[in-house]
Steps between C-alpha positions, in 0.01 A plus 500: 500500500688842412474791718501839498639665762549878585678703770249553790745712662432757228175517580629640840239349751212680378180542724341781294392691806630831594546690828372892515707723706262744735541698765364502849450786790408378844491738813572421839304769686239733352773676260316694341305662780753444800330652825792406772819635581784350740466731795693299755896553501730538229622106529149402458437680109604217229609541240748800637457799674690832404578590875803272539809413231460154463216255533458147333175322497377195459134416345324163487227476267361170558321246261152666637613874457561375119247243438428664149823394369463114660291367181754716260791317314860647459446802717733797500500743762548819252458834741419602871333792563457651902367830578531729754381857636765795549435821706850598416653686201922419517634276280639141609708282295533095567699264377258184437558163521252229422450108548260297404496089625229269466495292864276264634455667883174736500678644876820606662639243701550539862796396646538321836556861712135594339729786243352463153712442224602663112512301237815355287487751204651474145726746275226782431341439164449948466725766631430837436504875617197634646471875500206731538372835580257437773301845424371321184309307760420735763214356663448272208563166389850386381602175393812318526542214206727189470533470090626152443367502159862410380548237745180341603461256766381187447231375814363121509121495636502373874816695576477850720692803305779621749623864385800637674499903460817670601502855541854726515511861533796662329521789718297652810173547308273359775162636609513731810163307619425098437165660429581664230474228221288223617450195257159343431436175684254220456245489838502144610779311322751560831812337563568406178779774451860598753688783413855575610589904561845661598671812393829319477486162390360362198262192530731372229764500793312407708378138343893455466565537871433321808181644618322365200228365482401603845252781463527657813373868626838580615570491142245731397278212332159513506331121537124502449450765189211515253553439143509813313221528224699364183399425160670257329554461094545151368475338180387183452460217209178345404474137313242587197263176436711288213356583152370146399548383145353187294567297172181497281484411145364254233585202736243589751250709219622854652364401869118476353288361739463119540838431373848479653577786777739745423847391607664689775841616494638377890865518677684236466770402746734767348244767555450545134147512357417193266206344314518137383271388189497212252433692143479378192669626218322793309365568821426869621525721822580785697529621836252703642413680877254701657543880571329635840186622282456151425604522089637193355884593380636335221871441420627389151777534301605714188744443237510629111252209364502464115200414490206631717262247419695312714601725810661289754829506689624172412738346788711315300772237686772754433314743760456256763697589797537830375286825668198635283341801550155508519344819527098566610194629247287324239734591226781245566559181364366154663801315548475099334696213573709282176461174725323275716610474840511587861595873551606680828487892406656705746382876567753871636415832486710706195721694685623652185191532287244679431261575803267216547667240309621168588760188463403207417697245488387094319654165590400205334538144687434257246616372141212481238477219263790510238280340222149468351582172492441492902104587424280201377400613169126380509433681783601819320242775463689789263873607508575886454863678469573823676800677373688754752279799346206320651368419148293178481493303190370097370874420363886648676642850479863492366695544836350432815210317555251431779307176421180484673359187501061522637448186647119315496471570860604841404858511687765649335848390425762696379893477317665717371628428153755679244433510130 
């Protein structure tokens, strides 16, 4: 039995469904409306306060502070956003730092003297100067934004978003009051934030010393802080619902009811979409889907045919194994098989084609019969020849020939013959 056999690999594991990028916004705390400020102490304001040089916080937004992102695949944390009220009008400069880990703890741990405990952070993904002119705000809202558009961060539902924010004042720019910028913070969501503050050591020192993680008040850390309202950017990916394709043609009389069901293209172990039929030679098809309106899509081929009362794309044995592209509309070709035989046609998008179109790709399993002698002759109804123009005539074209040999029982043999 010859074979045909083509490089699945080419066909590069093709599911023919495609993922959407969007983009997500989720608030913690009534953003857009906030109605509470911190009005406790300066170590208690998250995520910095302008009265003291340095401050580092750290921010747990849990699995059920982000349960809009929990049924969302491939989620990237884009932006932050916090806001916060000034009645001041200097100007303050900050050196950020920002960190963003995915953990699985949705508290600080305590440790065994009852002192709760920072979290392990990583190499900031965002560092950037902060510096604005506070009468733009004066007695208005301001926001303060962590743009990691260039280097999102990459969360896996179940996990609790950690972000480290490290603020460093480049020179003594501090608020005369802690009153005088006051951040936003989210009324009932407590102790899910610490904060660090010191007017000469950086948290970043701190974490490398040997007081960390101990967050202590002789420290100037502040244990049992509300989050600050936040909204959070994200994009996310969303699986569309696989375009399904079928085989119909002359073999099953173009799906009409009460005959043989249109044939399915599946995934095979590969992953590559495939659609097994036995045809018989002279026989006719084409692949067609459904669009969301529910219209029947057609896809056919189109070459430069000679002879138009004849328009089909014949798939001739030097084309097996080899990509054809089919394209959709009425207007093109059926495609028709030389042969009997068991075919496995495999289907890829057209990267490189015209919008629309497809690859399709035709394997044959099985060796026809070499002969007409291998056909009883009284059980012969006609015999036909095709040539590769798709003419039909009683007696051979000079070249190739398709002999078509109409059985009584009206099957179809076929051989291809050279005159």
């Amino acid at each position: 039995m010859k074979k045909f056999y083509i490089l699945l690999a080419a066909l590069a594991a093709m599911t023919m469904t495609a993922q959407t990028q969007l983009q997500g916004t989720v608030n913690v705390g009534d953003f857009d409306e906030p109605q509470a400020t911190y009005n406790g102490s300066y170590f208690d304001m998250a995520p910095t306060n302008f009265y003291i040089a340095h401050t580092g916080a750290q921010m747990l937004y849990t699995p059920a502070e982000l349960a809009d992102l929990q049924d969302k695949d491939n989620v990237k944390i884009t932006k932050l956003t916090f806001k916060f009220l000034c009645e001041d009008y200097e100007t303050y400069t900050r050196d950020i730092k920002v960190s963003l880990k995915a953990i699985d703890e949705t508290e600080f741990a305590v440790n065994d003297q009852g002192i709760k405990q920072f979290f392990n952070f990583d190499e900031p993904q965002l560092e950037f100067e902060w510096s604005c002119d506070m009468v733009d705000y004066y007695y208005d809202d301001g926001e303060i934004v962590f743009d990691l558009t260039n280097n999102p961060f990459s969360l896996e539902a179940g996990k609790t978003l950690l972000v480290t924010a490290i603020f460093d004042a480049q020179d003594d720019d501090n608020c005369t009051m802690g009153s005088d910028y006051v951040p936003f913070y989210t009324s009932g969501i407590s102790s899910k934030a610490m904060v660090y503050t010191n007017n000469w050591t950086s948290f970043v020192e701190y974490a490398q010393g040997d007081d960390f993680p101990d967050a202590t008040a002789m420290l100037g850390c502040g244990t049992n802080v509300e989050l600050p309202v936040t909204k959070i950017d994200y994009t996310y990916e969303e699986q569309e619902e696989p375009q399904v394709y079928f085989l119909t043609g002359t073999f099953n009389r173009w799906g009409e009811q009460g005959a043989a069901p249109n044939i399915a293209f599946m995934e095979d172990e590969e992953g590559n979409l495939a659609a097994s039929v036995d045809l018989v030679a002279y026989d006719r098809f084409k692949v067609i889907t459904v669009d969301e309106t529910g219209e029947t899509i057609w896809y056919g081929g189109t070459v430069e045919d000679p002879n138009p009362e004849y328009p089909y794309f014949w798939v001739t044995e030097e084309l097996l194994g080899h990509g054809l592209t089919i394209f959709p509309g009425d207007e093109y070709k059926d495609l028709i098989v030389f042969e009997d035989g068991k075919y496995t046609l495999y289907l890829s998008p057209a990267l490189r084609s015209p919008a629309g179109s497809l690859i399709l790709t035709v394997t044959k399993e099985e060796e026809v019969p070499t002969a007409v002698t291998d056909i009883n002759v009284d059980n012969i109804a006609s015999v036909k020849y095709v040539n590769l123009a798709g003419q039909v005539s009683a007696t051979p074209f000079e070249g190739v020939n398709i002999q078509v040999t109409t059985m009584k029982d009206g099957s179809k043999k076929a051989v291809k013959v050279i005159r």
